[in-house]
C-alpha positions as CSV (number, residue, x, y, z in Angstrom):
1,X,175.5,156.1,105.1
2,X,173.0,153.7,103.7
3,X,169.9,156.7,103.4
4,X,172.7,159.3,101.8
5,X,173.1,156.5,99.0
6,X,169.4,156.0,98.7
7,X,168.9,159.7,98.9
8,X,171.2,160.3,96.2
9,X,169.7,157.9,93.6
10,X,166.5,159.6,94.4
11,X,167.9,163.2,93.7
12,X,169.6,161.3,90.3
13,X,166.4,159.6,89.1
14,X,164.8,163.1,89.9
15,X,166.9,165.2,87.9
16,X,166.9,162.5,84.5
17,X,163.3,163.0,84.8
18,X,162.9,166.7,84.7
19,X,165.4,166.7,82.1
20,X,163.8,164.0,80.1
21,X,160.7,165.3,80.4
22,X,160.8,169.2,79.8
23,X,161.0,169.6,75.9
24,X,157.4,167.0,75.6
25,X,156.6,169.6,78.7
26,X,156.9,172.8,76.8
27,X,156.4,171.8,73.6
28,X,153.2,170.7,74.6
29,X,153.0,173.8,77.1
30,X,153.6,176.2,73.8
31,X,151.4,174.7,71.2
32,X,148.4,174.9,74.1
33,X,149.1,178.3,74.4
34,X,149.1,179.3,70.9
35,X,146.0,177.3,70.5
36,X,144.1,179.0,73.6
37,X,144.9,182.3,72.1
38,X,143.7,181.6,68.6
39,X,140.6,180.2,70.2
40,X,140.1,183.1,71.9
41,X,140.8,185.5,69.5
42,X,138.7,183.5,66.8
43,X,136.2,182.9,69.3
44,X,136.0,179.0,68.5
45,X,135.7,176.8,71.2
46,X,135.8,173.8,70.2
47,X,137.7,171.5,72.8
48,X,139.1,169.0,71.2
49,X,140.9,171.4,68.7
50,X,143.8,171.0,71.3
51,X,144.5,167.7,71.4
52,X,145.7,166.9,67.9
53,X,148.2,170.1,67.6
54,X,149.1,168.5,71.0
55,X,150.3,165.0,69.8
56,X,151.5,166.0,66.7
57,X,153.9,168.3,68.4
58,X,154.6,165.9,71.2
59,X,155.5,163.3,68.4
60,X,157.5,165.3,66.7
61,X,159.9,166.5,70.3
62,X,160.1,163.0,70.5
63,X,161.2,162.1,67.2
64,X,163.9,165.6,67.2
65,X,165.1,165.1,71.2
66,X,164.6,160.8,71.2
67,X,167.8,160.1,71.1
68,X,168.8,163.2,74.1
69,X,166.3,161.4,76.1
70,X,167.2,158.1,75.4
71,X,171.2,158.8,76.2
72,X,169.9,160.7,79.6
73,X,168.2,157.5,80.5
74,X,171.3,154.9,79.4
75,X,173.4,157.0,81.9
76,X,171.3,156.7,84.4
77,X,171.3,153.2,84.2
78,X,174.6,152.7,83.7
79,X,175.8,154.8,86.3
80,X,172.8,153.2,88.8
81,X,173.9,149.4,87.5
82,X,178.0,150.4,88.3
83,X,177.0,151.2,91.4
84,X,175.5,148.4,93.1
85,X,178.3,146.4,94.6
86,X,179.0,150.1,96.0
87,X,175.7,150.0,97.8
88,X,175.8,146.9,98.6
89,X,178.8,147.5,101.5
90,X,176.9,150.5,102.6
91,X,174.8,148.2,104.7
C-alpha cells in the first residue's frame, strides 16, 4: 500500500511539471524555430542571435502564464501537505 501512495505522488509531481513547464517549452520551442528559419533563409549565422528572442519570450510566458503556474504548484502542495497523516498510517 505504502509504494502505491509513493507511486502516486510521483505520477502527481510528474504531471504539475509537464504542465508547468510546457508553455516556457514551446514558447521557447516556437521562437527557436522561427529564428532557425530566418537564419536560414537570410543566411546569417550568427549563434547567439537565438538566445535573446529566447529569454525575452521566455520572460514574457512567464509574466502572461505566472500565475497558471504558480496555482498548479499551490495545489500540489496543498493536496501533498493534506495528505500526510494519510501516508503516514500506510506504513
Amino acid at each position: 500500500m505504502f509504494e502505491d501512495a509513493v507511486l502516486g505522488i510521483a505520477k502527481e509531481a510528474m504531471f504539475a511539471v509537464l504542465l508547468v513547464s510546457a508553455p516556457i517549452l514551446a514558447g521557447s520551442l516556437l521562437i527557436g524555430v522561427f529564428i532557425s528559419i530566418l537564419q536560414a533563409t537570410t543566411q546569417i549565422q550568427e549563434q547567439t542571435l537565438t538566445f535573446v528572442p529566447k529569454i525575452v519570450v521566455v520572460l514574457v510566458v512567464v509574466i502572461i502564464f505566472g500565475p497558471w503556474m504558480l496555482d498548479i504548484l499551490i495545489t500540489f502542495t496543498n493536496n501533498l501537505l493534506i495528505n500526510i497523516p494519510h501516508l503516514i498510517t500506510f506504513r
